[in-house]
Structure formats: C-alpha cells, structure tokens
Biotite code that builds the C-alpha atoms (Angstrom):
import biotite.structure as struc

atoms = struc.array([
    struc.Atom([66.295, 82.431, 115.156], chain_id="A", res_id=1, res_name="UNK", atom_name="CA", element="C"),
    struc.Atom([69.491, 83.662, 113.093], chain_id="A", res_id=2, res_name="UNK", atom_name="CA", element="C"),
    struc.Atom([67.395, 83.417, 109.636], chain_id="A", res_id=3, res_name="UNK", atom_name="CA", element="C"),
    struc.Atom([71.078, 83.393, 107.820], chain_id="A", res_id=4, res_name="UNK", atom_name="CA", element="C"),
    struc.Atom([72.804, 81.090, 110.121], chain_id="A", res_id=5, res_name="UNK", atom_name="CA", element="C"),
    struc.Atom([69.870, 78.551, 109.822], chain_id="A", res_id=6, res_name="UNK", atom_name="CA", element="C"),
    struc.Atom([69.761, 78.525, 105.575], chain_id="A", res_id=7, res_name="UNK", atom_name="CA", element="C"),
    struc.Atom([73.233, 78.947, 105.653], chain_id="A", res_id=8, res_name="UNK", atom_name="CA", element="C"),
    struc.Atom([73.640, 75.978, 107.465], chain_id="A", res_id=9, res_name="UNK", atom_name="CA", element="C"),
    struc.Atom([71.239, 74.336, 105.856], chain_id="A", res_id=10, res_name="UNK", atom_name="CA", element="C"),
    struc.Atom([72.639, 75.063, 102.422], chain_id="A", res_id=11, res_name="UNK", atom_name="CA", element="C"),
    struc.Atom([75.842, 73.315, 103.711], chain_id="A", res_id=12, res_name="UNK", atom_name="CA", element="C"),
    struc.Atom([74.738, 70.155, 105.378], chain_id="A", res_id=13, res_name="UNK", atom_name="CA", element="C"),
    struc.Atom([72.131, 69.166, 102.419], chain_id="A", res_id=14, res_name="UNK", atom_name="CA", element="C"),
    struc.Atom([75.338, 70.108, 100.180], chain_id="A", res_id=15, res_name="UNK", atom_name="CA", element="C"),
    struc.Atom([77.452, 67.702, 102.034], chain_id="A", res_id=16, res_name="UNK", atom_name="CA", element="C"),
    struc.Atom([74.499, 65.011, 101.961], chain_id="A", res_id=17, res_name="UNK", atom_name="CA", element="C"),
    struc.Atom([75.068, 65.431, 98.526], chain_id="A", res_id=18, res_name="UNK", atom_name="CA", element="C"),
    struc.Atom([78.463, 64.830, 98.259], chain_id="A", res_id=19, res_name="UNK", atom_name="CA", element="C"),
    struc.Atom([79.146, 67.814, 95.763], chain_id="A", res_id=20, res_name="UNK", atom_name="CA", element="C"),
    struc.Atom([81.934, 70.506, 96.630], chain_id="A", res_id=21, res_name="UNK", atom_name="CA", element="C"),
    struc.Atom([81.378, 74.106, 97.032], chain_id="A", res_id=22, res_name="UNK", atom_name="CA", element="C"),
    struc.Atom([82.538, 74.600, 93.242], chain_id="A", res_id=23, res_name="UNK", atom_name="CA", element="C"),
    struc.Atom([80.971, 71.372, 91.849], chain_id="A", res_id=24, res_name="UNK", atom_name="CA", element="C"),
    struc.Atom([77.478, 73.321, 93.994], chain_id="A", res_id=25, res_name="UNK", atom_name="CA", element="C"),
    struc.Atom([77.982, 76.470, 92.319], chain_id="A", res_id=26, res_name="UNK", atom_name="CA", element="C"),
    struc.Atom([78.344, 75.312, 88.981], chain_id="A", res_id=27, res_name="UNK", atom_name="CA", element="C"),
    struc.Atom([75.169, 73.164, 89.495], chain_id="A", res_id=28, res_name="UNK", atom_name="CA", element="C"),
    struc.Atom([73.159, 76.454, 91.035], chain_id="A", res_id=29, res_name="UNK", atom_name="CA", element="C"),
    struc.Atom([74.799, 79.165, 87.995], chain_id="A", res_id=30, res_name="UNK", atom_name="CA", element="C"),
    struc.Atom([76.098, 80.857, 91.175], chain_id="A", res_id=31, res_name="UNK", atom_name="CA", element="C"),
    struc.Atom([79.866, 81.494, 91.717], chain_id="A", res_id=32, res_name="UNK", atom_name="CA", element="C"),
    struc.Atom([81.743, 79.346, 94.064], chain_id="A", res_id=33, res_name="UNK", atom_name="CA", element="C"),
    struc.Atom([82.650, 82.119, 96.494], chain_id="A", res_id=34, res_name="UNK", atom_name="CA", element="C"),
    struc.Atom([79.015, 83.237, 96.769], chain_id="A", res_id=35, res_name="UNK", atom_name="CA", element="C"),
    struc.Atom([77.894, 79.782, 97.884], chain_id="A", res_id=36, res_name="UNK", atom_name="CA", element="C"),
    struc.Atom([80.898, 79.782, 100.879], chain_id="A", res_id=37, res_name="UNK", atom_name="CA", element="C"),
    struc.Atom([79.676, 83.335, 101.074], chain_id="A", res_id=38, res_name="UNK", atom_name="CA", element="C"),
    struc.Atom([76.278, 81.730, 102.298], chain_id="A", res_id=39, res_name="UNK", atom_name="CA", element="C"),
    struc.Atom([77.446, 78.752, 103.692], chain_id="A", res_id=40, res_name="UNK", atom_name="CA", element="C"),
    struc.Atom([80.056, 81.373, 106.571], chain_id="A", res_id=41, res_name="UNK", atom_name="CA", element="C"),
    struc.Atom([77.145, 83.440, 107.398], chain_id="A", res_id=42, res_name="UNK", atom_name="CA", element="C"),
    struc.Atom([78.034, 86.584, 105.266], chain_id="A", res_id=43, res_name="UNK", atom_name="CA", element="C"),
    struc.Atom([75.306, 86.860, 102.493], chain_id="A", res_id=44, res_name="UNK", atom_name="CA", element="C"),
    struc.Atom([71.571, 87.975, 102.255], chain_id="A", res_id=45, res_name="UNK", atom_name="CA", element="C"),
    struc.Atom([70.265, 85.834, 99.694], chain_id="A", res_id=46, res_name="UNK", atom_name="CA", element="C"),
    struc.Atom([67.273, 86.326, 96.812], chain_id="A", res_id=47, res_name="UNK", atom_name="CA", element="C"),
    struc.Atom([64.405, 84.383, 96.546], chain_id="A", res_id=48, res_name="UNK", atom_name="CA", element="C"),
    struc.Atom([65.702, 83.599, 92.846], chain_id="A", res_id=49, res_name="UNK", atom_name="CA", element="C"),
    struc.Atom([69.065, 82.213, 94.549], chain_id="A", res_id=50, res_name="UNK", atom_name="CA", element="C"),
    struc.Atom([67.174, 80.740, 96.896], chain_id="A", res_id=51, res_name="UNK", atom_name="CA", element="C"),
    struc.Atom([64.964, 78.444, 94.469], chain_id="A", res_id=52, res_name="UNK", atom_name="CA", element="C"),
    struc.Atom([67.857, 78.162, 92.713], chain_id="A", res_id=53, res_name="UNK", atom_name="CA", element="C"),
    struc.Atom([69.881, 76.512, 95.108], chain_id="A", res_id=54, res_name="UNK", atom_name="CA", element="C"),
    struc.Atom([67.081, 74.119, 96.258], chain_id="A", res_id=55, res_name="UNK", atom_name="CA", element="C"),
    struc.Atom([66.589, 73.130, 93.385], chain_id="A", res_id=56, res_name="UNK", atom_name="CA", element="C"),
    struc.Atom([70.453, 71.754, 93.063], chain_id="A", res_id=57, res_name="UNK", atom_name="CA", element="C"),
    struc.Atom([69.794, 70.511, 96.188], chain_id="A", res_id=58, res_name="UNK", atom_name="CA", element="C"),
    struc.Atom([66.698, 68.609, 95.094], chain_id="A", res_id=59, res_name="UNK", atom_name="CA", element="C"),
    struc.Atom([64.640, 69.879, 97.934], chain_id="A", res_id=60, res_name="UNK", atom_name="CA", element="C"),
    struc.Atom([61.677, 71.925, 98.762], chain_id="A", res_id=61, res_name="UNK", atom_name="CA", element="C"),
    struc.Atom([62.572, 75.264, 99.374], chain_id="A", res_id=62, res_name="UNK", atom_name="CA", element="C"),
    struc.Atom([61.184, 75.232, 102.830], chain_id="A", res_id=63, res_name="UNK", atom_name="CA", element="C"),
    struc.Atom([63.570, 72.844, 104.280], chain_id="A", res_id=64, res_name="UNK", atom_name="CA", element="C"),
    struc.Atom([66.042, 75.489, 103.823], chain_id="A", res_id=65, res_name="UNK", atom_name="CA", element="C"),
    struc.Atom([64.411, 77.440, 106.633], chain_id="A", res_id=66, res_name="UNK", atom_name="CA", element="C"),
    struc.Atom([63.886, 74.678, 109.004], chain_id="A", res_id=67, res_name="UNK", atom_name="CA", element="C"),
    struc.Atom([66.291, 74.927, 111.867], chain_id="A", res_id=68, res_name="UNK", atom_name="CA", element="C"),
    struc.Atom([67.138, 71.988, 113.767], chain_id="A", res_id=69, res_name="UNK", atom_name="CA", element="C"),
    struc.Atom([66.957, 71.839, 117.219], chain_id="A", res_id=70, res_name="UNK", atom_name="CA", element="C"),
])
C-alpha cells in the first residue's frame, strides 16, 4: 500500500463526490489550491492537522481517507 497514492486519491474522489473544485476545496480546508492538487498528484506528505482539516471539508471521518479500495 502507497499510503500517499491511497489519501491522495481519496482526497480527490470524495472531492469530486462533492462537487467542489480544487480552489472552491482549498478555500473550504484554509489550504492553498496548489497544495490540495499537490496531494491529489501524489507529491505531498501531509500533517495530521491538514489531514483533519481536509476531512472535515469533506464531511467525513478521517479514517476513510486511508481506506484503499480494492
């Protein structure tokens, strides 16, 4: 398991569910827009305060960033 590739591409489908753009995201997060594609192309470590703070735009448990789908 790709730890990055599997939040990453978590971040991005739940984002999409959503229906919010990368910026629209970002604003909602207090993150900058090219930080969220950052994470969404597989290029970022991420903090556990960016972490909570994305699920929580995302209205989701934290956890089901982690899950990777098989």
């Amino acid at each position: 398991m790709d730890i990055i590739k599997v939040f990453g591409t978590n971040v991005r489908k739940y984002r999409i569910e959503k229906g919010v753009s990368q910026e629209k995201f970002a604003e909602l997060c207090g993150l900058h827009r090219t930080y969220i594609s950052d994470i969404e192309c597989f290029r970022r470590s991420i903090s556990l305060d960016n972490i909570q703070k994305i699920a929580d735009a995302l209205g989701i448990e934290t956890h089901k960033l982690f899950l990777e789908d098989k």
